[in-house]
PDB file of N, CA, C and O in Angstrom:
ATOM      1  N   UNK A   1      -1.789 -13.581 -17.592  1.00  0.00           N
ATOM      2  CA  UNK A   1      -0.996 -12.381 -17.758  1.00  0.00           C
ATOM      3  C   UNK A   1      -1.630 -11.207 -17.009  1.00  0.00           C
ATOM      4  O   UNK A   1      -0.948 -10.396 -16.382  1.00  0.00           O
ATOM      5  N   UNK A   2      -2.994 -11.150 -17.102  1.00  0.00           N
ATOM      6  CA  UNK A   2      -3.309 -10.244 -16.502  1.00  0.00           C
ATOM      7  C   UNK A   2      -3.507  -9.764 -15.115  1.00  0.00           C
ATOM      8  O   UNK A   2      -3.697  -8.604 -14.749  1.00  0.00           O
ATOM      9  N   UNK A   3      -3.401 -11.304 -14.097  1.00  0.00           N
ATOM     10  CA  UNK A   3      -3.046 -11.919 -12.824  1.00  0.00           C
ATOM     11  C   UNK A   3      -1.572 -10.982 -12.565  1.00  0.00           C
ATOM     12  O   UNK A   3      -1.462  -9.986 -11.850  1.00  0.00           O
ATOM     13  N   UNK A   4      -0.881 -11.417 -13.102  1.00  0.00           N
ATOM     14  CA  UNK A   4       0.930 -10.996 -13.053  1.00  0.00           C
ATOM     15  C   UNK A   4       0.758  -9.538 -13.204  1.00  0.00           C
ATOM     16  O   UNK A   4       1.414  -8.821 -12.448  1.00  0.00           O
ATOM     17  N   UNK A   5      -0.105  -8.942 -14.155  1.00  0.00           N
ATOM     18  CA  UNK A   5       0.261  -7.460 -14.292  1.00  0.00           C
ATOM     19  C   UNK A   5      -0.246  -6.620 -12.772  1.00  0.00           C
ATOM     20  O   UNK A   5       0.286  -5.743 -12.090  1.00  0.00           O
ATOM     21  N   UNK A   6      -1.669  -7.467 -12.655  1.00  0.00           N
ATOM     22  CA  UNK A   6      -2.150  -6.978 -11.131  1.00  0.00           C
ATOM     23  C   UNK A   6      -1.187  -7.203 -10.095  1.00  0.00           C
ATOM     24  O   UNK A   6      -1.357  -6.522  -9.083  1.00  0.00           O
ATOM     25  N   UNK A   7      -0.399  -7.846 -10.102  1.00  0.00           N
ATOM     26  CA  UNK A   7       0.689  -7.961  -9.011  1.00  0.00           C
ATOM     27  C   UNK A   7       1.694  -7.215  -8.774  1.00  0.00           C
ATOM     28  O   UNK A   7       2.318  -6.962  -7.743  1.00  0.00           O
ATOM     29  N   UNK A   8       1.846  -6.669 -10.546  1.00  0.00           N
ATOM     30  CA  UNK A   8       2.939  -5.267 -10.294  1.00  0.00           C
ATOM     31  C   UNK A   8       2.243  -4.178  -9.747  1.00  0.00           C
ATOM     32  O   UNK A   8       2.655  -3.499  -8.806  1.00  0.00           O
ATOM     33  N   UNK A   9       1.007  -3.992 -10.445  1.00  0.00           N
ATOM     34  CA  UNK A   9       0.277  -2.416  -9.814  1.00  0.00           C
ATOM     35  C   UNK A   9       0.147  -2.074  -8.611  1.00  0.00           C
ATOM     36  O   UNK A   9      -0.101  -0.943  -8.193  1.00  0.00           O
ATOM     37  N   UNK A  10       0.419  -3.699  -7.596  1.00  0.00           N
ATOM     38  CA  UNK A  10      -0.280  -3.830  -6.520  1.00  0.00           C
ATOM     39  C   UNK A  10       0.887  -3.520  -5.540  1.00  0.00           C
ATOM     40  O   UNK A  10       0.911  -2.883  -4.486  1.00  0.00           O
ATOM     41  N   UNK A  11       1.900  -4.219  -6.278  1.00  0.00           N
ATOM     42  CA  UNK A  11       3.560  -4.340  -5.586  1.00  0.00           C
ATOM     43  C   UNK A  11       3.833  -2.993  -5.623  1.00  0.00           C
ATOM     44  O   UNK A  11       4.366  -2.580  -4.593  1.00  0.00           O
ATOM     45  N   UNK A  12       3.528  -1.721  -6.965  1.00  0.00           N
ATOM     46  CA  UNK A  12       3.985  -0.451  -6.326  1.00  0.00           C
ATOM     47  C   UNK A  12       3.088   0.467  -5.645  1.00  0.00           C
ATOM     48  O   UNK A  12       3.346   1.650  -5.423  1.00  0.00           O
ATOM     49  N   UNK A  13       1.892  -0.214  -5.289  1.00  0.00           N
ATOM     50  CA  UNK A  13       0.743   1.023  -4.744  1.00  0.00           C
ATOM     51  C   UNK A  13       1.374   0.713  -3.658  1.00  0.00           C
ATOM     52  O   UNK A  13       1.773   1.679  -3.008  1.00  0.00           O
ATOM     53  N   UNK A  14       1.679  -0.702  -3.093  1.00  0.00           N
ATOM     54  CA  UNK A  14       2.158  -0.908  -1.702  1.00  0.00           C
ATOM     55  C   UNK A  14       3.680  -0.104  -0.921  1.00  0.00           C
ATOM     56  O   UNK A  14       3.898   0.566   0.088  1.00  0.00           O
ATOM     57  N   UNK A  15       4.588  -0.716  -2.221  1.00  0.00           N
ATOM     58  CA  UNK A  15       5.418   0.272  -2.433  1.00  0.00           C
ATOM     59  C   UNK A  15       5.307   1.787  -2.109  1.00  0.00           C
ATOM     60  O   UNK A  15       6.335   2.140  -1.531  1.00  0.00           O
ATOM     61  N   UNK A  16       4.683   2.514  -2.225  1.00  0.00           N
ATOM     62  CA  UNK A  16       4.395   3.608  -2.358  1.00  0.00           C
ATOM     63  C   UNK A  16       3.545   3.526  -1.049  1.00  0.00           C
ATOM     64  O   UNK A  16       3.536   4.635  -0.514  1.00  0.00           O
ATOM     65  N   UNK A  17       3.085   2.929  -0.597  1.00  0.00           N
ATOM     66  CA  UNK A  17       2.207   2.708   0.990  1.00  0.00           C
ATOM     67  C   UNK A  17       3.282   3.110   2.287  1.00  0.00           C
ATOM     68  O   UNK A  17       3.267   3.975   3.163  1.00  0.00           O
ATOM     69  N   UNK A  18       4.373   1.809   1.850  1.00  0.00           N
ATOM     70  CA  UNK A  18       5.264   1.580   2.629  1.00  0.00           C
ATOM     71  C   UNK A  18       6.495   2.473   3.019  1.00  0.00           C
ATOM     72  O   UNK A  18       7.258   2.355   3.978  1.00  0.00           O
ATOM     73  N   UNK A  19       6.468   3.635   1.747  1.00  0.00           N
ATOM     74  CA  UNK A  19       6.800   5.252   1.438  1.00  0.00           C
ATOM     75  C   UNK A  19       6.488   6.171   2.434  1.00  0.00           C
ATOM     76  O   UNK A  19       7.232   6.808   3.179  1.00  0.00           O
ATOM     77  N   UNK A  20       5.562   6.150   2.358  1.00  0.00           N
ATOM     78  CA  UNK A  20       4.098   6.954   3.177  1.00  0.00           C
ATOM     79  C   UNK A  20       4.222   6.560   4.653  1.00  0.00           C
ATOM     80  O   UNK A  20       4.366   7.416   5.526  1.00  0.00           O
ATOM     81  N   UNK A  21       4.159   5.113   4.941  1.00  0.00           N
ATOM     82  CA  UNK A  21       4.496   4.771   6.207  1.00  0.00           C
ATOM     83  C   UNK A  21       6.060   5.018   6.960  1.00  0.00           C
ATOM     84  O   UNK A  21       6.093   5.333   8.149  1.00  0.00           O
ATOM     85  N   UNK A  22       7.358   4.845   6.153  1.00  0.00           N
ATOM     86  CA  UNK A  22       8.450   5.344   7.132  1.00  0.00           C
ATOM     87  C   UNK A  22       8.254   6.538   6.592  1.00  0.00           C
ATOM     88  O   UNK A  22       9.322   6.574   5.981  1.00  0.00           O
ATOM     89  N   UNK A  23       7.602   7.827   6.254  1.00  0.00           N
ATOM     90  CA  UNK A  23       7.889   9.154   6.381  1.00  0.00           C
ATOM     91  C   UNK A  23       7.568   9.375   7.526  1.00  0.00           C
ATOM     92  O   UNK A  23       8.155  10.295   8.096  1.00  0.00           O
ATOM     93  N   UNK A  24       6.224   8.386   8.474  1.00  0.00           N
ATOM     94  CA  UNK A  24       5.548   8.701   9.144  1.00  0.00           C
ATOM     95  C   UNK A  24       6.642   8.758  10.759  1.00  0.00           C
ATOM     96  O   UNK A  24       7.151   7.700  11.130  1.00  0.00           O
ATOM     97  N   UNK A  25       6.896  10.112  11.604  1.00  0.00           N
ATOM     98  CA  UNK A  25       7.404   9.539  12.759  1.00  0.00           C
ATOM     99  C   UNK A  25       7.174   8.302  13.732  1.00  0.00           C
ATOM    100  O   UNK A  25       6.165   8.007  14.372  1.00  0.00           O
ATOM    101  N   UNK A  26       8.317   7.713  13.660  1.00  0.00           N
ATOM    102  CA  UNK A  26       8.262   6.282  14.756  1.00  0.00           C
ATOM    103  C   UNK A  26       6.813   6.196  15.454  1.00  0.00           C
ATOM    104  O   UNK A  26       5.838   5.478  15.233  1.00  0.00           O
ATOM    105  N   UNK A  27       7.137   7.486  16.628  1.00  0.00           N
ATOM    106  CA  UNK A  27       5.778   7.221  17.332  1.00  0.00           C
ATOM    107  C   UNK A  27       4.768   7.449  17.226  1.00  0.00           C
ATOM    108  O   UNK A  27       4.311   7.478  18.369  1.00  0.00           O
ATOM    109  N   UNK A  28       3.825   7.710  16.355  1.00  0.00           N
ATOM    110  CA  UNK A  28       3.037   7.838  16.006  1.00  0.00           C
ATOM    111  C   UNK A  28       2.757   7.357  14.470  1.00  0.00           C
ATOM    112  O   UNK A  28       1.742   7.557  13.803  1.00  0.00           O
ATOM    113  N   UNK A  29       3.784   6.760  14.154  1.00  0.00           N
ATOM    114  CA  UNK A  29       3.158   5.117  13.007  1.00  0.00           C
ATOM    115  C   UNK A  29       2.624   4.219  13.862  1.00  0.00           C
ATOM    116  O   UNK A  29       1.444   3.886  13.749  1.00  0.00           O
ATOM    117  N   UNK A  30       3.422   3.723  14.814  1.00  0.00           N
ATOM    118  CA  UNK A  30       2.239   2.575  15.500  1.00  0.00           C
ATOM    119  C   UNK A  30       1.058   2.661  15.912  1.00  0.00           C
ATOM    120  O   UNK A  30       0.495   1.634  16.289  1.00  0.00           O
ATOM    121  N   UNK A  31       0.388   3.911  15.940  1.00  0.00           N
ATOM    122  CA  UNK A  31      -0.439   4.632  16.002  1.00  0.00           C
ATOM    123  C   UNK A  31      -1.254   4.894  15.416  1.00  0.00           C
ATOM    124  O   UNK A  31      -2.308   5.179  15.986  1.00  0.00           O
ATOM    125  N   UNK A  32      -1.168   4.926  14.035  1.00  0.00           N
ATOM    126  CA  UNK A  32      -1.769   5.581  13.039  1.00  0.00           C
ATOM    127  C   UNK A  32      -1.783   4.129  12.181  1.00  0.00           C
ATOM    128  O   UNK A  32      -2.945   3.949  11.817  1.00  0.00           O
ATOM    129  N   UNK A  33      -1.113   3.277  11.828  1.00  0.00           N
ATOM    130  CA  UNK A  33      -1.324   2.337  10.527  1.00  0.00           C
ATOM    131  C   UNK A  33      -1.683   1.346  11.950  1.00  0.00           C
ATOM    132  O   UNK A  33      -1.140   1.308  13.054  1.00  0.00           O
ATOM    133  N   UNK A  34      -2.774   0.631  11.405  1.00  0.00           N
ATOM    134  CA  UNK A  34      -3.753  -0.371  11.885  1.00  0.00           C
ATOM    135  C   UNK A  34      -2.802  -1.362  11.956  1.00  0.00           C
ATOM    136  O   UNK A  34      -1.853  -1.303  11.174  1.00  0.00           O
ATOM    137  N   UNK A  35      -2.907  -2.568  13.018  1.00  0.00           N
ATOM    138  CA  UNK A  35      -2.416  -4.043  12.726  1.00  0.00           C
ATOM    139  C   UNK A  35      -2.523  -4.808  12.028  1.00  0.00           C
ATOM    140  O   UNK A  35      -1.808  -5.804  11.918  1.00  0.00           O
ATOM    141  N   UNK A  36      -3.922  -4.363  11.074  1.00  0.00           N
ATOM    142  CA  UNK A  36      -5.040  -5.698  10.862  1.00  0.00           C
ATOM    143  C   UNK A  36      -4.201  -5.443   9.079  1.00  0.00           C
ATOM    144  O   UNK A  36      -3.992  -6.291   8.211  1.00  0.00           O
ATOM    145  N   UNK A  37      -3.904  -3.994   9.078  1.00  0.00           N
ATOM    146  CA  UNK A  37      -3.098  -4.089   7.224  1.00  0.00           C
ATOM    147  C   UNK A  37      -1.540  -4.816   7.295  1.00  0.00           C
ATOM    148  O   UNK A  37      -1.021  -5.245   6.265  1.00  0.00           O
ATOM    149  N   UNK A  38      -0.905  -4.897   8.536  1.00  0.00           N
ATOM    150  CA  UNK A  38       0.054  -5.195   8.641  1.00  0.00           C
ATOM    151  C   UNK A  38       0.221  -7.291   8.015  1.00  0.00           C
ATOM    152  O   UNK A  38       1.015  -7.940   7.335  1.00  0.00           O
ATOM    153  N   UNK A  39      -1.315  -7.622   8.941  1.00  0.00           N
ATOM    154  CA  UNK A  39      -1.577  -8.580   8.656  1.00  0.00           C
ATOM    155  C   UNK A  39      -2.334  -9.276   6.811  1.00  0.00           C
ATOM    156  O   UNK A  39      -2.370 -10.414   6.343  1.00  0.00           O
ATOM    157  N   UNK A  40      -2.701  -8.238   6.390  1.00  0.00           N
ATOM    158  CA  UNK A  40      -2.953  -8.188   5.423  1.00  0.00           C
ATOM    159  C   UNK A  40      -2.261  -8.307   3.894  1.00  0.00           C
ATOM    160  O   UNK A  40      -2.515  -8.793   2.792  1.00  0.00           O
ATOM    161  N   UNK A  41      -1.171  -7.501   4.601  1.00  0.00           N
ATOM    162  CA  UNK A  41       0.020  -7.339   3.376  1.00  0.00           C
ATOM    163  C   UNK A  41       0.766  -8.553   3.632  1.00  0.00           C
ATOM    164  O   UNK A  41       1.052  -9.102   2.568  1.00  0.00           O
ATOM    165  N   UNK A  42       1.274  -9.303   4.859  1.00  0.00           N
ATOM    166  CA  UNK A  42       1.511 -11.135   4.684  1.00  0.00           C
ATOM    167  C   UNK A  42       0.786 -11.897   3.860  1.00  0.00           C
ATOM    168  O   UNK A  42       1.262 -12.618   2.982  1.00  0.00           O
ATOM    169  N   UNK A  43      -0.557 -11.742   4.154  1.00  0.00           N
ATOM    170  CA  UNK A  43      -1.276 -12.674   3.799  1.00  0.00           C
ATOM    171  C   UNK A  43      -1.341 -12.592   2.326  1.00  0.00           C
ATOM    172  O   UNK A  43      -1.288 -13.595   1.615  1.00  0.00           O
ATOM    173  N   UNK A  44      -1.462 -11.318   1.848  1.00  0.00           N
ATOM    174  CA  UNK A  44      -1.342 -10.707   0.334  1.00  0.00           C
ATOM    175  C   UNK A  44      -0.626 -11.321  -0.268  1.00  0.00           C
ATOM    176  O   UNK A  44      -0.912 -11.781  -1.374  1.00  0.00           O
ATOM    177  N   UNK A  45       0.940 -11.544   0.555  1.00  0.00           N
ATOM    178  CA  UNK A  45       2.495 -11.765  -0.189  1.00  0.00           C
ATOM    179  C   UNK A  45       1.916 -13.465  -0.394  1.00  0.00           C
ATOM    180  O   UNK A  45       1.696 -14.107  -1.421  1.00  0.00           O
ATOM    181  N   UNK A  46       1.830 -13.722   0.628  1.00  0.00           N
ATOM    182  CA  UNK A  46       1.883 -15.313   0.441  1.00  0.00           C
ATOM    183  C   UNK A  46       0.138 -15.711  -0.074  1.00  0.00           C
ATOM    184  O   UNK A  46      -0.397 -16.583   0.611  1.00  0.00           O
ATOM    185  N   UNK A  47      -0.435 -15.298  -0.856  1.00  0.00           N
ATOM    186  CA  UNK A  47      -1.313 -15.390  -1.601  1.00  0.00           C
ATOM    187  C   UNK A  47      -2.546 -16.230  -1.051  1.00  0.00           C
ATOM    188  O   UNK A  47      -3.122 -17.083  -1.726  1.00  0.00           O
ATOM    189  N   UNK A  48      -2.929 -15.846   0.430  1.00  0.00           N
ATOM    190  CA  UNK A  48      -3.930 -16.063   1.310  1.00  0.00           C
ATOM    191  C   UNK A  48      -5.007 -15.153   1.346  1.00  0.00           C
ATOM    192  O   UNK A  48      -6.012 -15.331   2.034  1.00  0.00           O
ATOM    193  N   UNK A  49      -4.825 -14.243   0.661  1.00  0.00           N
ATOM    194  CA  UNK A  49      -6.239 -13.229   0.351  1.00  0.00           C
ATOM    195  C   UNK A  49      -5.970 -12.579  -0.909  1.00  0.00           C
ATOM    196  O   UNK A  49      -4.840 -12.259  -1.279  1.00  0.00           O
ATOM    197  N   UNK A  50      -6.987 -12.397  -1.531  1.00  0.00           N
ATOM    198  CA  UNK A  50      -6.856 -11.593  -3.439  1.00  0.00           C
ATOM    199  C   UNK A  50      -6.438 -10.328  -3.115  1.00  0.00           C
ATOM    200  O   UNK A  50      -6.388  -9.653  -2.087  1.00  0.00           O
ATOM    201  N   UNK A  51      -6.135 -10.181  -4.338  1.00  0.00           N
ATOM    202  CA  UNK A  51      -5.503  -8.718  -4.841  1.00  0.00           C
ATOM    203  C   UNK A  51      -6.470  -7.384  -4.176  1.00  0.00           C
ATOM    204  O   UNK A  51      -6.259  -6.408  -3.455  1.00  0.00           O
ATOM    205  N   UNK A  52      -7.656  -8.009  -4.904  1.00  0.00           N
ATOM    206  CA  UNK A  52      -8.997  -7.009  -4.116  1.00  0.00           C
ATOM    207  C   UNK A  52      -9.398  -7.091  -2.514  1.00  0.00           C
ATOM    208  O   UNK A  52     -10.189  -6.374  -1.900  1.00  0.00           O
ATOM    209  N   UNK A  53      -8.696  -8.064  -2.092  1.00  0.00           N
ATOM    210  CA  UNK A  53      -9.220  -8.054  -0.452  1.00  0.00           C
ATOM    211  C   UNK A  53      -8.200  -7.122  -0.259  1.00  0.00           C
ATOM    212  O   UNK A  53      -8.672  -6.203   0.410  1.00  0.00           O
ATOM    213  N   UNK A  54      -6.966  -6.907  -0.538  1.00  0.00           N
ATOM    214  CA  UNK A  54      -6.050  -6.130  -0.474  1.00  0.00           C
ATOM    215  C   UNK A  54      -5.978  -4.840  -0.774  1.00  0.00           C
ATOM    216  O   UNK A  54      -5.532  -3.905  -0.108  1.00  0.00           O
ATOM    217  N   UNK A  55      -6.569  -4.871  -2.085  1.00  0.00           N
ATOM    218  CA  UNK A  55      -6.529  -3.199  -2.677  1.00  0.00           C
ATOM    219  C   UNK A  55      -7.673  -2.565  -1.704  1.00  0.00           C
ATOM    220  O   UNK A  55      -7.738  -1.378  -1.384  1.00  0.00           O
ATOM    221  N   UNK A  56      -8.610  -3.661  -1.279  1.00  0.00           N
ATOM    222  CA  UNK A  56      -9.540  -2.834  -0.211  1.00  0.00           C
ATOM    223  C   UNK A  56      -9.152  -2.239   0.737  1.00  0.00           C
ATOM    224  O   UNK A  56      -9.406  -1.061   0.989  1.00  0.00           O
ATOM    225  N   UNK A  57      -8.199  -3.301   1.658  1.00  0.00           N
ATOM    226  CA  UNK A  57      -7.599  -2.258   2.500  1.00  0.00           C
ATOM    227  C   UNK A  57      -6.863  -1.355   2.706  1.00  0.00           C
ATOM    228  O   UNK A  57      -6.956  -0.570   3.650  1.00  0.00           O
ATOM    229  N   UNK A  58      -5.515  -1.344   1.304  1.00  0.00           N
ATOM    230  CA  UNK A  58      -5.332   0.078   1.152  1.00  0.00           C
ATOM    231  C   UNK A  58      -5.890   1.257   1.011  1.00  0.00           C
ATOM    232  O   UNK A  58      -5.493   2.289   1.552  1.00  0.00           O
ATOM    233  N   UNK A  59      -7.124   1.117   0.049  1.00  0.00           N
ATOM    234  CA  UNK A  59      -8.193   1.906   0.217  1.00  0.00           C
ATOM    235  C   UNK A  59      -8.524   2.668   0.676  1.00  0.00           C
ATOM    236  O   UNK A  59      -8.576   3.845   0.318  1.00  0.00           O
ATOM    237  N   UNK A  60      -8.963   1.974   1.980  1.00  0.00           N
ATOM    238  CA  UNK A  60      -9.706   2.634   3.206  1.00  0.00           C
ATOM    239  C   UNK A  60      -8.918   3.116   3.770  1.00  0.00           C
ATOM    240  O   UNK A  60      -9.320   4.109   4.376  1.00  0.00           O
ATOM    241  N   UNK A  61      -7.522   2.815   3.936  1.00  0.00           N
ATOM    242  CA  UNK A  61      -6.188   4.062   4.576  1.00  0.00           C
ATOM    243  C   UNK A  61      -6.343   5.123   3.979  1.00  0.00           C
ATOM    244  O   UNK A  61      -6.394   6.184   4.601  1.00  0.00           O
ATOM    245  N   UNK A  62      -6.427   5.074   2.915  1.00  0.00           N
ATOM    246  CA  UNK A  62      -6.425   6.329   1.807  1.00  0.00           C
ATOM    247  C   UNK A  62      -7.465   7.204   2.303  1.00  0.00           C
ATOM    248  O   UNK A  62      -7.565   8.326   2.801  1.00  0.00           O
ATOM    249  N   UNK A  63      -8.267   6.141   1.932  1.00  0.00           N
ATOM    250  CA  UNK A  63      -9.720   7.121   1.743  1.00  0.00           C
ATOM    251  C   UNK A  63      -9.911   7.757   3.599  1.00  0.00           C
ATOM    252  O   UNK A  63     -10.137   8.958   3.746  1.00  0.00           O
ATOM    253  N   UNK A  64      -9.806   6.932   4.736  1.00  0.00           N
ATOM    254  CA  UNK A  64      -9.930   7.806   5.831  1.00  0.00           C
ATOM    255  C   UNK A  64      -8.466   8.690   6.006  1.00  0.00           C
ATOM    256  O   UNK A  64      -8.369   9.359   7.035  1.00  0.00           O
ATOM    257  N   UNK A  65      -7.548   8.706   5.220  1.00  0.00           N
ATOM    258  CA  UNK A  65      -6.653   9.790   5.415  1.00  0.00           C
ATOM    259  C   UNK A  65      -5.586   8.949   6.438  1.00  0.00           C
ATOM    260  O   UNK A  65      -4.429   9.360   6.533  1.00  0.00           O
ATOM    261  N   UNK A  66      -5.859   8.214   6.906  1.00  0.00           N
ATOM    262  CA  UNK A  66      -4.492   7.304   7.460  1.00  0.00           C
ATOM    263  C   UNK A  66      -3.227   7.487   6.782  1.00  0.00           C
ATOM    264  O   UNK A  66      -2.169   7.872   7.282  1.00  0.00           O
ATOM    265  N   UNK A  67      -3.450   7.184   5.660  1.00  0.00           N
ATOM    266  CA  UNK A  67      -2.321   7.123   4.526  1.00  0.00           C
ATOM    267  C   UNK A  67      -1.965   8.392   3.599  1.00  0.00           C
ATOM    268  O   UNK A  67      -3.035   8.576   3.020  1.00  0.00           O
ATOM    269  N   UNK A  68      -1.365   9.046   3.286  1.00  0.00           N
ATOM    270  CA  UNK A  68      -1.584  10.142   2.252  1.00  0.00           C
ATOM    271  C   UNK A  68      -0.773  10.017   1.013  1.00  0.00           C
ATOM    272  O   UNK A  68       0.444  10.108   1.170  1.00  0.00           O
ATOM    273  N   UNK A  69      -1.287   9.799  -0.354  1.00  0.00           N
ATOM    274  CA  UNK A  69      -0.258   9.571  -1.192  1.00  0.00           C
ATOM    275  C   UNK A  69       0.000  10.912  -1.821  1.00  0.00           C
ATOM    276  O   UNK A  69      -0.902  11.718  -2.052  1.00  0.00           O
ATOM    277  N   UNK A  70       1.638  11.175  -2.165  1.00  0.00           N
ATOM    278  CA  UNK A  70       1.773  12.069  -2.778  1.00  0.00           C
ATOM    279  C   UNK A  70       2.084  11.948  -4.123  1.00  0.00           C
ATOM    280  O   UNK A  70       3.077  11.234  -4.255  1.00  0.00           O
ATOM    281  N   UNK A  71       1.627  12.367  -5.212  1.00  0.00           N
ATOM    282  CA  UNK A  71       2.207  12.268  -6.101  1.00  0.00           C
ATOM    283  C   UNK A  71       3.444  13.010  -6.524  1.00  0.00           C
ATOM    284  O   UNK A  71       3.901  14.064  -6.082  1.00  0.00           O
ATOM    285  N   UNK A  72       3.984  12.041  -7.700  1.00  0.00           N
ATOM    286  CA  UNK A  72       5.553  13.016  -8.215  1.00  0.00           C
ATOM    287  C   UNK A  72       5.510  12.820  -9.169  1.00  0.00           C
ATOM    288  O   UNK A  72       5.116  11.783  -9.702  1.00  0.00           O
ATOM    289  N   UNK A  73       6.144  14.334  -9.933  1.00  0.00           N
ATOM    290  CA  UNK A  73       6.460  14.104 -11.445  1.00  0.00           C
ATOM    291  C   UNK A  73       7.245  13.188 -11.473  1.00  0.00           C
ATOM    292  O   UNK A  73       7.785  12.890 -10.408  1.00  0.00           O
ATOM    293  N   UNK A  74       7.579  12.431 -12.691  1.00  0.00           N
ATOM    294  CA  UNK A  74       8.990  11.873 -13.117  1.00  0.00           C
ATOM    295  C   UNK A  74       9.016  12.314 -14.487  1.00  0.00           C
ATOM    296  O   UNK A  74       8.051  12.072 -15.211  1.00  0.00           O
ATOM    297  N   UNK A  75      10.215  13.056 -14.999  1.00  0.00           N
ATOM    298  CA  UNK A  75      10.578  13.141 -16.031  1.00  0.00           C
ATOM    299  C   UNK A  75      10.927  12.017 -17.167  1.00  0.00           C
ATOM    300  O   UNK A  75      11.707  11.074 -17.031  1.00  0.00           O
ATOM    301  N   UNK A  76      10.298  12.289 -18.105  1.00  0.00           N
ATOM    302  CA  UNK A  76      10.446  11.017 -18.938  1.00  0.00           C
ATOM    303  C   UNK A  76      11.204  11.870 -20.205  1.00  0.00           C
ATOM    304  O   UNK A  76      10.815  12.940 -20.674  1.00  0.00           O
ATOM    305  N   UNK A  77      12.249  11.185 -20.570  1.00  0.00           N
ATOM    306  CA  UNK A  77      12.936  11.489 -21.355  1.00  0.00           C
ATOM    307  C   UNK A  77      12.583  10.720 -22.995  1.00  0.00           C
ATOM    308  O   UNK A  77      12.260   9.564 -23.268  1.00  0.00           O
ATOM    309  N   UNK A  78      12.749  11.605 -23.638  1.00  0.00           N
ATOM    310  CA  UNK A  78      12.456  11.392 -24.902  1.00  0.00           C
ATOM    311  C   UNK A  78      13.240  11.431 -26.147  1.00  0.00           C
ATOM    312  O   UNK A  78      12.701  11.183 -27.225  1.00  0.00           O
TER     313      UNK A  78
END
């Protein structure tokens, strides 16, 4: 179970990657997001590298600023 839950967290950080990436103009996404994550997030899907070889390389987008996440409220109704 706890395998499966890592797969959702992972499915919307990417989600939220992949956000980040078409905001980015055409020419200068190919530019800016590496090949090697492109290859990464296949290999991810079809379960050829762990969750953590993965969350690493989102990571390091993050963390060198490649990537920028924004956060958003969402209203939660009560």
């Amino acid at each position: 179970m706890r395998a499966y839950n890592m797969k959702i967290i992972l499915f919307f950080v990417f989600a939220f990657f992949l956000v980040g990436v078409l905001t980015i103009p055409e020419s200068s996404a190919q530019d800016a997001i590496p090949s090697w994550i492109k290859n990464n997030a296949g290999w991810w899907a079809d379960d050829k590298i762990s969750d953590s070889d993965f969350l690493s390389g989102i990571k390091f987008l993050v963390e060198t600023k490649i990537v920028k996440i924004s956060y958003l409220t969402i209203p939660v109704d009560i």
